[in-house]
N, C-alpha and C positions, 0 to 999 in steps of 0.2 A: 877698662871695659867692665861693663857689669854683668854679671855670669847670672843665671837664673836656671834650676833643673827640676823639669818634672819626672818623679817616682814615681812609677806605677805597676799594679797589681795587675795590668792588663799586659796583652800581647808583645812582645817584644817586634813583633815585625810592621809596630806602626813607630820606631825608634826614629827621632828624624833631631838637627842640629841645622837650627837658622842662626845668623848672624846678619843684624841690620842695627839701623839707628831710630834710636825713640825720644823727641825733643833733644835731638842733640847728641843724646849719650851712646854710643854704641854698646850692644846689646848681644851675650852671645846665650842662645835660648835652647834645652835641648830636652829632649824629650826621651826617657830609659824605661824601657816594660823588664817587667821580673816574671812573666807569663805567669802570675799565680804565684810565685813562690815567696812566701811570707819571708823565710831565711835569710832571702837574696836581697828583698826588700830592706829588710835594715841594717841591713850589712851595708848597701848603699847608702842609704839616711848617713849612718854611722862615719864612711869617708867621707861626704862631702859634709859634713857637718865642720862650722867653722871656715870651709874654703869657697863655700858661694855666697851671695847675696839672700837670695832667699831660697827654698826649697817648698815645688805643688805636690800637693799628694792625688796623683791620678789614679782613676781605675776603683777606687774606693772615693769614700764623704769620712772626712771626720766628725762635722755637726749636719744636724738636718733642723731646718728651720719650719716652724708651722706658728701662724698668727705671735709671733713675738717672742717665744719660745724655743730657748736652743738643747736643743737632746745631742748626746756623745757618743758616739760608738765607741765601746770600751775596748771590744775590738784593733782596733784602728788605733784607738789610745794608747793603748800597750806598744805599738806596734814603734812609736814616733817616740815613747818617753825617753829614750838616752840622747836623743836631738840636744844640746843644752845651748848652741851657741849660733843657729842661723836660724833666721822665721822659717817658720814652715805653715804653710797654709791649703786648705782645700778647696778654697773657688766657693764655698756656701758664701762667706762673708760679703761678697761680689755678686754673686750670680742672682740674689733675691733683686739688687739694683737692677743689673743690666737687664735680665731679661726681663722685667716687667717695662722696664723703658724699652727693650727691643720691639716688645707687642707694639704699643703706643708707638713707635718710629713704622711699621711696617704701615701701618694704615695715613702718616702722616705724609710716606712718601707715596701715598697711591698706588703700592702691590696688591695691597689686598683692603676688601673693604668688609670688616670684622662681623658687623652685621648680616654678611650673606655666608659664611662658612659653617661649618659643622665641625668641631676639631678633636682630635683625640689625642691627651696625653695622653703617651703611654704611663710613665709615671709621675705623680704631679710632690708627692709627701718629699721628697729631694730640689723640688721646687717650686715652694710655694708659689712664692710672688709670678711667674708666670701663670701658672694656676686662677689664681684670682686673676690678675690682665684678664686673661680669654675669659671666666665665668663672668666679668663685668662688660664685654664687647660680643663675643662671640654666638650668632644665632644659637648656638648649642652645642653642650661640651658632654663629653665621655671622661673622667678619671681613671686610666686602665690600671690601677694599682693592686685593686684584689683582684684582678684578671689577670694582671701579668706576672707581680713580685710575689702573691701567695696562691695562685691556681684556683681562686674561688670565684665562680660565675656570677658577681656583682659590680654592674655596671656603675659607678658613681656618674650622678648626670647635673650635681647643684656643689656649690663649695661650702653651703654650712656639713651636709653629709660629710665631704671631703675633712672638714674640720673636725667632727666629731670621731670619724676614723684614727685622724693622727691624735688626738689625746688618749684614745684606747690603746692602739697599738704601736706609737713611736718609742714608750717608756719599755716595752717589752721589746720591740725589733734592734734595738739599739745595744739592748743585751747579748743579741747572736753572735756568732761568728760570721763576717761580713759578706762570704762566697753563699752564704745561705739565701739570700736578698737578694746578691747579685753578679751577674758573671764576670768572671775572672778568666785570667788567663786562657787559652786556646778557647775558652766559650762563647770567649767575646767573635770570636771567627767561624761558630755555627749558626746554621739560618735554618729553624724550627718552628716555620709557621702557626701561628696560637691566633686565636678569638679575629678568624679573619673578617666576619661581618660586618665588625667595628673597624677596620680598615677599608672595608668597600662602603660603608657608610661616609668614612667621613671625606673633605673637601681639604683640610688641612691636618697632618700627622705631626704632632710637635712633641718634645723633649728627647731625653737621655738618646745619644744615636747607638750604643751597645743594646739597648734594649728593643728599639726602633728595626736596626738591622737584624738582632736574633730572631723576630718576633713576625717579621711582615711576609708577604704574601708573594708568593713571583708577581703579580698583577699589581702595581703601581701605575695605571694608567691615569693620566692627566692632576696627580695627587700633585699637592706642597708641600714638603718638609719643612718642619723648622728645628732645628737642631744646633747644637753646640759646634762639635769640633768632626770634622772629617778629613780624609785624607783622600788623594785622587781615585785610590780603587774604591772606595767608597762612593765616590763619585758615579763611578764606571756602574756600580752596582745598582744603582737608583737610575741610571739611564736605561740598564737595561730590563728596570722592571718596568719600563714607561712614565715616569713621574715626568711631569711640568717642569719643575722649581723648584729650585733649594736654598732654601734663609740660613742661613746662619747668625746666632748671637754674638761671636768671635771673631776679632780679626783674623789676616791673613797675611801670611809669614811665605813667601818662597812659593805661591801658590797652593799654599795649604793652609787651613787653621789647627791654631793649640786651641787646649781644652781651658774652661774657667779658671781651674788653678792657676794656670802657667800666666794669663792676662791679670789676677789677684795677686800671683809673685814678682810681675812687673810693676805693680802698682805701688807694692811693698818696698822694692826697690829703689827705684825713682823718690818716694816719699821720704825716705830712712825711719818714717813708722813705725811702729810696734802692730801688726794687724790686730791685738783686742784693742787699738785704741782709734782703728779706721772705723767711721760712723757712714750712714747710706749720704750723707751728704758730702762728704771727704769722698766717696767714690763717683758721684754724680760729678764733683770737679774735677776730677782726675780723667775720668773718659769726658769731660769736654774739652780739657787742656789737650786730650790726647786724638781728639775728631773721629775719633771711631764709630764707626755704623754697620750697620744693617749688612752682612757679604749677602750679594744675590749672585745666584747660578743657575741663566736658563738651560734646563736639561732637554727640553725639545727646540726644535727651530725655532723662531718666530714666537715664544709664547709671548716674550715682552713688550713684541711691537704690536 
């Protein structure tokens, strides 16, 4: 069986352990929050280091990718350096693939037709390649990055803006300490309504769902999410703000999805790879060996028929 565990900086009460089979091989997948605590965190690293397959780093990004460009959180780098003998991965290496093909899959399968939405990253410098999808499809994009990650009242509405943002500020954010940027532990479980407008503006709400959830408005009426990874009460949560529809970029394990990590430490697995030597074309075959699409979840009756 091939064991695969995600780390994480975030909540421990979204802890969860599937077991299924992936082309064959059974697969036992499990999911550890450190609620924040850096200590706990690599003192985990540290056990399983050597006894898994591979090891996701959730709740944090070790790289953030913008136009071709990989920047480190040294942060996070620290955090992972006695790792010496399992891959450990963070889902960037993956997620510039998927979710730019998950855009392109949504409109191929006829949910949504890109040209009539308004959409708003919440965060897009964590990922790019979504970013660009919607800026090239999308009637009209919001970037919420200085509105959300640094509290500055700048709407980005085009992706060269978006690009010139990340070459000024990635080489500096990357320097922080990582809870600076982004929440951790029990914050990931407040909900602190910010820059509501841009939420009742837009027709579709896409990326990071910790930032998605801290951030949004009781009033989700008729909205679409697109987001990564959630878990039932997650679910519960966006129904009862009134949303539509819920996409997801990730499959779905036990009635729930892992986060990009955990489907990049499967892919690590499976392949026996080195992940600096997985290219965006080695991951395109890998999710077609592996049939993965688009989760859809209508949140109201009726929205799909």
């Amino acid at each position: 069986m091939k064991h695969v565990v995600s780390v994480s900086l975030g909540s421990s009460k979204r802890d969860k352990i599937a077991e299924t089979e992936i082309l064959g091989v059974p697969f036992r997948i499990e999911r550890r929050g450190t609620d924040g605590d850096k200590n706990r965190f690599r003192q985990i690293l540290s056990e399983l280091d050597g006894k898994v397959d591979a090891i996701g780093l959730g709740g944090c990004d070790l790289y953030l990718w913008a136009q071709g460009r990989r920047y480190t959180f040294r942060d996070v780098q620290r955090l992972i350096a006695h790792v010496k003998h399992t891959p450990v991965v963070d889902g960037s290496g993956l997620k510039n693939t998927l979710e730019r093909w998950a855009v392109e899959r949504i409109e191929q399968k006829g949910i949504l037709d890109w040209s009539e939405q308004n959409v708003l990253l919440v965060s897009a410098l964590d990922r790019f390649g979504m970013a660009e999808a919607l800026a090239e499809r999308a009637r009209a994009t919001v970037f919420g990055d200085a509105l959300f990650a640094l509290g500055v009242p700048l709407p980005i509405r085009n992706i060269r803006m978006l690009a010139r943002l990340a070459r000024l500020v990635l080489p500096v954010v990357v320097r922080l300490p990582f809870e600076w940027v982004y929440p951790v532990g029990e914050k990931q479980e407040r909900n602190t309504p910010r820059w509501e407008r841009y939420f009742r503006w837009a027709d579709v709400i896409a990326g990071d769902w910790h930032y998605i959830r801290r951030y949004a408005p009781s009033n989700l009426k008729g909205k679409v999410i697109l987001t990564n990874t959630v878990r039932q009460a997650d679910i519960e949560f966006l129904r009862e703000r009134g949303a539509d529809l819920l996409l997801t970029t990730t499959p779905v394990f036990n009635g729930e999805t892992f986060a990009t990590n955990v489907l990049e430490a499967v892919i690590v697995a499976l392949s026996g790879a080195s992940p600096e030597d997985l290219r965006e074309s080695d991951y395109h075959l890998w999710l077609s060996r592996l049939g993965w699409d688009v989760g859809v979840v209508a949140l109201t009756p009726g929205v799909l028929t």
